[in-house]
N, C-alpha and C positions, 0 to 999 in steps of 0.2 A: 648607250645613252651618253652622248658624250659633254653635253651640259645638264646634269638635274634639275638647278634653276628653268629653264626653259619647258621642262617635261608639263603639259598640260593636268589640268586640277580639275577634276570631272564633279568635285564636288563631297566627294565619299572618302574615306579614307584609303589608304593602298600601302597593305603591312610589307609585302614584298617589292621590289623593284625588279624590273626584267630587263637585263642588261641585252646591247643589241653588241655583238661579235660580227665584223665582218672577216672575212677569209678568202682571198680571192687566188686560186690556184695562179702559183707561177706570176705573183704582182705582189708587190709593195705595198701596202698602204700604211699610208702618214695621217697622224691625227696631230693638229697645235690645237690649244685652246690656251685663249689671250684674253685677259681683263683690262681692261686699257683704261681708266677713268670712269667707269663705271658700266663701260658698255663691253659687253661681253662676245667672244666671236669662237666660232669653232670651223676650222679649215681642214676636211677630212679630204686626199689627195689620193688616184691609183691610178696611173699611165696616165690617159687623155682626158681622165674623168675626175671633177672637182666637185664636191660639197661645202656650202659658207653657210652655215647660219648663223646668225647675229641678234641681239638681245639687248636692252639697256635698262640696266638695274637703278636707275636715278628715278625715283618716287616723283621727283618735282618736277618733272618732265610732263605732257603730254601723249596722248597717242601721236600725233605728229611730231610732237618733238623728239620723243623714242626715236619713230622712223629716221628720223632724218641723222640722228647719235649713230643707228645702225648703220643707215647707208653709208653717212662720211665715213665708216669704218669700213665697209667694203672696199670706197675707191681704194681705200691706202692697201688693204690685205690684196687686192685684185692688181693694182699698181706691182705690188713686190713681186707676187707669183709671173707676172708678163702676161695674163687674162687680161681681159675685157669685157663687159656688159655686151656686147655683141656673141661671147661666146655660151650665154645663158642660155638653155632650154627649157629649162622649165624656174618657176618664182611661185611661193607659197608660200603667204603671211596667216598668221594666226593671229585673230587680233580678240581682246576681252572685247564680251559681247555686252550692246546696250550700249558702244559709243551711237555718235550720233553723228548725222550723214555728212555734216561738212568734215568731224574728224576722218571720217571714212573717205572722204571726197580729197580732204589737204594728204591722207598717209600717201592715197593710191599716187596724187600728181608727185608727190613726191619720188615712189619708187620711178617712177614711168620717165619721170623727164631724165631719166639715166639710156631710157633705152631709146632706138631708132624706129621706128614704126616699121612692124607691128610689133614690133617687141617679143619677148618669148610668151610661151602659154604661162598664164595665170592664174591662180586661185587664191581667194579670202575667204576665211574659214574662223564665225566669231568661237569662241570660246569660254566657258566657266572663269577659267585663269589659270596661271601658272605657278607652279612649286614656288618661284620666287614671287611672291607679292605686289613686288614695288615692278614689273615688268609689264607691259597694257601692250605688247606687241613683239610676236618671234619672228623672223623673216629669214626664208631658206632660199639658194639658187642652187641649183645643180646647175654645171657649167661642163661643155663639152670642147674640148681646143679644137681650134680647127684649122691651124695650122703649129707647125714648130715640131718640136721634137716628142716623142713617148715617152714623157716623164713617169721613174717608177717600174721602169719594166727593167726586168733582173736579164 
């Protein structure tokens, strides 16, 4: 669990936490987690294979406005790594359930106009909420390189 802020809020209480451990024989893997102005990012790395998810902890924001705290934060983490929005395979936002369809309609154009049609597979997925309160949207890309070197491999 490498943001608890972002860990979804089913509603109930939850006295344990269940940490997730990855282990990937014979590979590296890198976790950063960066707070940067309130928007929050987690860049988990192993050879070819990337994980970003991203979050923004700013209450005064919107659901679209989040999004968009998130995104600008990707270009900059995808910019450094030498990724791309073309190297996404897969995008899945969480978003607090009971916005309403134009925030739904402004997050979505927002991720999208990143990508080139058709873009990667997608899913929106509403939500209770999140550990951290002031959050109305979590947003993950698994990213596959597809070209350049095997970053991460020993």
């Amino acid at each position: 669990m490498p943001d608890p802020g972002a860990v979804i809020d089913g509603g109930s209480r939850i006295d344990d936490m269940v940490l997730l451990h990855i282990d990937v024989p014979e590979r590296t893997v890198t976790t950063e987690v960066l707070d940067i102005d309130g928007t929050v990012s987690v860049l988990r790395r192993c050879g070819e294979y990337t994980w970003l998810q991203g979050r923004s902890a700013d209450a005064s924001l919107d659901l679209v406005g989040q999004t968009e705290s998130v995104m600008a934060r990707f270009d900059e983490v995808l910019d450094a790594t030498g990724l791309g929005y073309g190297d996404v395979a897969k995008s899945t936002t969480h978003y607090v359930g009971g916005s309403s369809a134009d925030e739904l309609h402004g997050n979505m154009s927002v991720r999208n106009q990143r990508y080139s049609k058709p873009g990667p597979a997608s899913t929106g997925l509403p939500v209770f909420g999140f550990a951290d309160p002031a959050s109305k949207v979590v947003v993950d890309i698994t990213l596959v390189r597809r070209d350049g070197p095997d970053l991460g491999a020993e």
